[in-house]
N, C-alpha and C positions, 0 to 999 in steps of 0.2 A: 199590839200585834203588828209585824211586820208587813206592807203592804207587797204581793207578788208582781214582778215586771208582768206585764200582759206580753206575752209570743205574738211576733206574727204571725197571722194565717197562710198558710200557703198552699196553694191547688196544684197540684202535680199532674200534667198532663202529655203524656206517654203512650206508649205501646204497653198490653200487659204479653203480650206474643210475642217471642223473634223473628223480628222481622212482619211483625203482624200475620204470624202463622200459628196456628195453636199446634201442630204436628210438630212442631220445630221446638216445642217447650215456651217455656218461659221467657219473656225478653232481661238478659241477666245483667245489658247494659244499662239500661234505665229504672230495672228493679234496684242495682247496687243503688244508682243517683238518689233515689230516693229515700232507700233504706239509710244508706252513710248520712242523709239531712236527719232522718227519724233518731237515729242515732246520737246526733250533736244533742240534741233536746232545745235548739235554738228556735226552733217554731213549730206551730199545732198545725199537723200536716192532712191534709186528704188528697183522695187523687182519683183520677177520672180517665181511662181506658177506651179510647174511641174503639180500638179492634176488637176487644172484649163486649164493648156492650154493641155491635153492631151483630157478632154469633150470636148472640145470648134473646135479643130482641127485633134480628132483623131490620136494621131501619139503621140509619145515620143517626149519630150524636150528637148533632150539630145543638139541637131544640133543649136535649137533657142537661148539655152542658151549660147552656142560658139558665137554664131552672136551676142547677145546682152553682153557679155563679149567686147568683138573684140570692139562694136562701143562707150559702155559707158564707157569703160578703167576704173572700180573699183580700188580703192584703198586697199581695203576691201572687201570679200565676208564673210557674217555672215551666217551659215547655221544651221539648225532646223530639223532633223534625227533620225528617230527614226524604219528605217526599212533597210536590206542589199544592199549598192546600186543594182541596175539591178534587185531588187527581183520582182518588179511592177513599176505599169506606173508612179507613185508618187516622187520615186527617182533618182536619177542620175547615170550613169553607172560609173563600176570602170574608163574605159578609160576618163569619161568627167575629173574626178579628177586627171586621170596624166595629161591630156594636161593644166589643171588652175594650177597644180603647176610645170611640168615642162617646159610650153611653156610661159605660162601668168606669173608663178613666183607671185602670188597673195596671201595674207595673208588670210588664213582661219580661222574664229572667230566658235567656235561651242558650240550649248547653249544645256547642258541635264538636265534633269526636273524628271528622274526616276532613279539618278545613283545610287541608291538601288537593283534595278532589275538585274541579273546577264546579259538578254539578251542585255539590256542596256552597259553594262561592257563591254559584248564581242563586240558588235557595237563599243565602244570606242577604246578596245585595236588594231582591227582590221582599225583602221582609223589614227591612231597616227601618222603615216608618212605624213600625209595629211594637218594636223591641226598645227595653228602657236599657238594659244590659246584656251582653252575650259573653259566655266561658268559651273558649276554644282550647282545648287540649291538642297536641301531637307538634304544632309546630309554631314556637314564634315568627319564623322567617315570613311565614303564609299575614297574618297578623302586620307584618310592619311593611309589603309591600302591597295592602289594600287601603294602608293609612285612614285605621277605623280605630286607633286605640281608645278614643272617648267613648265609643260604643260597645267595644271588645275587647276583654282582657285574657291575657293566654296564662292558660291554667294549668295545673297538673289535674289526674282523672283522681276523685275525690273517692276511696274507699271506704265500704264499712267495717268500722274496728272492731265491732261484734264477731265477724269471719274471717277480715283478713288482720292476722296477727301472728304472734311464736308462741304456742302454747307447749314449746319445748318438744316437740313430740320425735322419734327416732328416726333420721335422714337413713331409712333404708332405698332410696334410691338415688343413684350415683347423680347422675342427669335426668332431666325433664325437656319434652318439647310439649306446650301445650299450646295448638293454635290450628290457624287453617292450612291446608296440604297443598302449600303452593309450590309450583315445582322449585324455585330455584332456594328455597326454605327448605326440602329434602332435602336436595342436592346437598347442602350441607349437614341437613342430618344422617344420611346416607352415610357421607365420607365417616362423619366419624363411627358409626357402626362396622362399616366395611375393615375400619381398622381397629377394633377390638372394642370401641367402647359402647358400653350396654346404654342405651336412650328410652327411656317412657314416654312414647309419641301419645297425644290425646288430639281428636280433631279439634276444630273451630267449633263456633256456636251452633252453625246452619250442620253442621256434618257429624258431629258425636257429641252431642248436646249433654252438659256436665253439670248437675246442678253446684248454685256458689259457692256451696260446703264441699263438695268433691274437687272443683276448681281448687278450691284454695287447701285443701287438703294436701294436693299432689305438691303444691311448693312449700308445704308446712314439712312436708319429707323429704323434698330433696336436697342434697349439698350442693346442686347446680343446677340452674335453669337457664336455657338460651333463648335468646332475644334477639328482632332482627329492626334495623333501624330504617327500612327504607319500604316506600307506600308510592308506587306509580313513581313519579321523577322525582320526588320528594325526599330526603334525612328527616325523618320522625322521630319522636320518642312516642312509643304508644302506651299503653293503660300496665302491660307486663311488669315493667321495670319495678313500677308502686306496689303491685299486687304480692311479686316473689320478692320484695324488700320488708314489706310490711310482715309477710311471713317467715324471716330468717330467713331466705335460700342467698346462695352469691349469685348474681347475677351475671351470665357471659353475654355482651352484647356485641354486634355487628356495630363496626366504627364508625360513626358518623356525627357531624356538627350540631345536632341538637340536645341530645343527653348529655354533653360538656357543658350545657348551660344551668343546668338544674343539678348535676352531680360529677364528683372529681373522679377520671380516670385512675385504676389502680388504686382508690382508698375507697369508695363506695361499691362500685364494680371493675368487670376488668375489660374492654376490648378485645375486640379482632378480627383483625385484618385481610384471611383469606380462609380456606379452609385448610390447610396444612397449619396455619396461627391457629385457629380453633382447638384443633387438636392436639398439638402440643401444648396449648394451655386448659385444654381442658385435661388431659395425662398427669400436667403438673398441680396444677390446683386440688384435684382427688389422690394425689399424694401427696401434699404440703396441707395437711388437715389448719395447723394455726396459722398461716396465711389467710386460706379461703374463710376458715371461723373468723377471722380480723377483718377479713372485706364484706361479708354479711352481716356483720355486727356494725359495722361502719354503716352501711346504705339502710339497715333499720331501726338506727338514731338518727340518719337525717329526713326520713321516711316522717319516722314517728313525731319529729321536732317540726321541719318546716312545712310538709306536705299531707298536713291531715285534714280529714274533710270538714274539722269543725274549722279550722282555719279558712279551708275553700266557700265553707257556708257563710260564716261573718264576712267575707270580703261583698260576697257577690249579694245576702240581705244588705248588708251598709247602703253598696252601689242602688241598686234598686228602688231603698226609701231613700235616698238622701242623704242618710245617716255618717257615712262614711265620703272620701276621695280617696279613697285609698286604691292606689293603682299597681298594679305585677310589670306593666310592661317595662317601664322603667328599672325596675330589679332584675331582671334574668336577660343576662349575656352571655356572648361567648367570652368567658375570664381568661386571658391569657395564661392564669397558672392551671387553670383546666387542662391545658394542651400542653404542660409541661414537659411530657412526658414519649412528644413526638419531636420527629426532626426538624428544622429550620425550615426544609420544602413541604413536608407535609402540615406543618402550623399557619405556614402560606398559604395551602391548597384547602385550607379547612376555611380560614377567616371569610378567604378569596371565595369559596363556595355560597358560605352564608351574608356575605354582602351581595353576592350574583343573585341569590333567590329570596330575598330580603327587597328586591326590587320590581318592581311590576316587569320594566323590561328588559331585566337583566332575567328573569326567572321565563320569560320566553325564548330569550334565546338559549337557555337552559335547556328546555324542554323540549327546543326543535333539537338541538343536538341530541338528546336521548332516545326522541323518539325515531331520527336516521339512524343512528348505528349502535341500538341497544336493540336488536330484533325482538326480546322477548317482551320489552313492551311497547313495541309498534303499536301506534291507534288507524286501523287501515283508511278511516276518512281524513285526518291530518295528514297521513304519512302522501293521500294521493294531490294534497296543498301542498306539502315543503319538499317533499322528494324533488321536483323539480330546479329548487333551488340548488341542494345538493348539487345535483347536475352541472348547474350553470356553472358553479366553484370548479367543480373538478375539469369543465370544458374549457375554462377562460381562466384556471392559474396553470404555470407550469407542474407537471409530475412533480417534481422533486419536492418544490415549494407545496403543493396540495398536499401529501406525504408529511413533509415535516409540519403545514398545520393539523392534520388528523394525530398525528404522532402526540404535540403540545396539548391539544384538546383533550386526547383519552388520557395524558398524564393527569392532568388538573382535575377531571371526572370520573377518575379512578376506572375507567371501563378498559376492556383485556381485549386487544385484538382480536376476530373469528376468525 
């Protein structure tokens, strides 16, 4: 008789709310996380709800989850954070984290999904002593200018192949927008509506809350799904891309240096560039049916090949016991033949971008640029630090010369004169 590998154990420790609101539904981004690990069958899973059992029993979970540590002996605790511990009832006190690492000695697996956000950051750096390994999804650039790749590997956001997949089902809808209703995300779904094309807007999580099967329903039908690539000052790829690839749809994304690094423009998905590019490509694509079928068939073979969550799970169990070295950061760049498909200055302006924000302080001065003369995402306490600086440039360079450096800077930063 054959003897069975033993699984490792693993504690899953999450929100079961969005956002730790039970009005808001289900939390569907740490529900996938864990479903997509249950899924693999790579380890015998439990999991523990500080927001849930704080409704349910009134009181912190700080004590239940020491007892449930204690009796289930994890091999593994994977944790999903996104607020100070002790700040609310949601997460866990500093002291629960010294006694699981210096009493229990337990490996901390920690997944972030915003590490573009500086508050995120700070969450990070203040936890580092804690964590055996951390996944960041959205953006390598974030990842190599904190110079923590021993501790952080950038991931793609790991799906469940039970829901999100092609169960072949009838694309009766043209386009899809499923997400949050952020103005300048209309703006572009707007345009193309305004000029004839029919769009299936759904909100975000907090706003028109979709169960995962509905979620991934709407891109299991559609022939096109848009995507937008940019988070605060930041080129993201976020969680979209995997979820309407994993489901057949094409993928129309907003241009930018990060999705070049995980998928080939024009063979996996298509770009673009403005909202007049959108449109026209979104016109031609819903007319050229074997094109768009060849470009969604493309992004869920590479979907389904490199970016599966049992792959995401073996990397990050290996990291965690020991078991593995096996490292992402070193695998995913921006490939030159990714960019093939743009001009000499704009293959410039892309490399150029992501060596600038790939930088501690190349990605500040990034950021002060965006946040003077990107109005819409002004931060009004930074902007009342650096605006002065501004100032100072435009007092002590000549006109012409201050002109022709704002001119070279919004070319490089793709930003449109107001």
């Amino acid at each position: 008789m054959k003897n069975k590998t033993k699984l490792p154990k693993v504690l899953f420790v999450g929100d079961k709310w969005c956002s730790a609101n039970f009005q808001w539904g289900l939390a569907e981004w740490e529900g996938n996380l864990w479903k997509s690990l249950k899924a693999t069958g790579l380890a015998d899973l439990k999991l523990f709800h500080f927001d849930d059992y704080y409704y349910r029993f009134k009181k912190l979970g700080d004590e239940a989850l020491i007892k449930k540590i204690t009796k289930y002996q994890p091999d593994i605790i994977c944790l999903v954070i996104y607020r100070i511990p002790g700040s609310d009832f949601s997460v866990p006190k500093w002291e629960t984290f010294d006694i699981i690492k210096n009493r229990f000695k337990i490996p901390i697996i920690a997944i972030w999904g915003d590490m573009e956000s500086p508050e995120t950051v700070r969450l990070y750096k203040s936890f580092i002593l804690y964590i055996t390994i951390s996944a960041a999804t959205a953006t390598s650039a974030a990842i190599n200018r904190l110079n923590i790749s021993e501790k952080c590997m950038y991931m793609w956001a790991p799906k469940d192949p039970t829901i999100f997949n092609n169960p072949q089902k009838k694309r009766d809808i043209d386009v899809s927008y499923v997400g949050s209703g952020r103005e300048n995300r209309l703006e572009r779904v707007n345009y193309l509506i305004k000029n004839g094309i029919d769009v299936d807007i759904r909100g975000g999580e907090s706003e028109e809350h979709l169960s995962t099967k509905k979620y991934a329903d709407i891109f299991q039908r559609s022939k096109i799904t848009l995507s937008f690539s940019r988070a605060r000052y930041s080129h993201v790829i976020n969680a979209r891309p995997f979820e309407a690839m994993n489901c057949g749809a094409m993928v129309l994304e907003e241009e930018g240096f990060e999705t070049p690094k995980l998928f080939t423009p024009f063979v996996d998905y298509v770009p673009y560039t403005s909202n007049r590019d959108l449109f026209e490509k979104t016109r031609y694509y819903l007319s050229h049916d074997t094109e768009r079928e060849r470009i969604a068939e493309n992004g869920y073979k590479k979907t389904s090949k490199l970016y599966t969550s049992k792959r995401f799970w073996k990397l990050m169990i290996g990291r965690a016991l020991k078991t593995s070295t096996q490292n992402t950061n070193n695998l995913l760049f921006l490939k030159p033949s990714n960019l093939s498909h743009l001009s000499h200055w704009k293959r410039f302006k892309f490399r150029f971008l992501d060596s600038l924000c790939s930088n501690s302080l190349g990605f500040k001065l990034y950021k002060t640029y965006m946040i003077i003369f990107v109005k819409s995402d002004w931060d009004d306490e930074l902007r009342k630090v650096i605006f002065p600086i501004y100032l100072f440039f435009q007092k002590n360079l000549p006109p012409k010369k201050f002109e022709k450096s704002l001119k070279i800077l919004r070319f490089i930063f793709g930003i449109k004169k107001k």
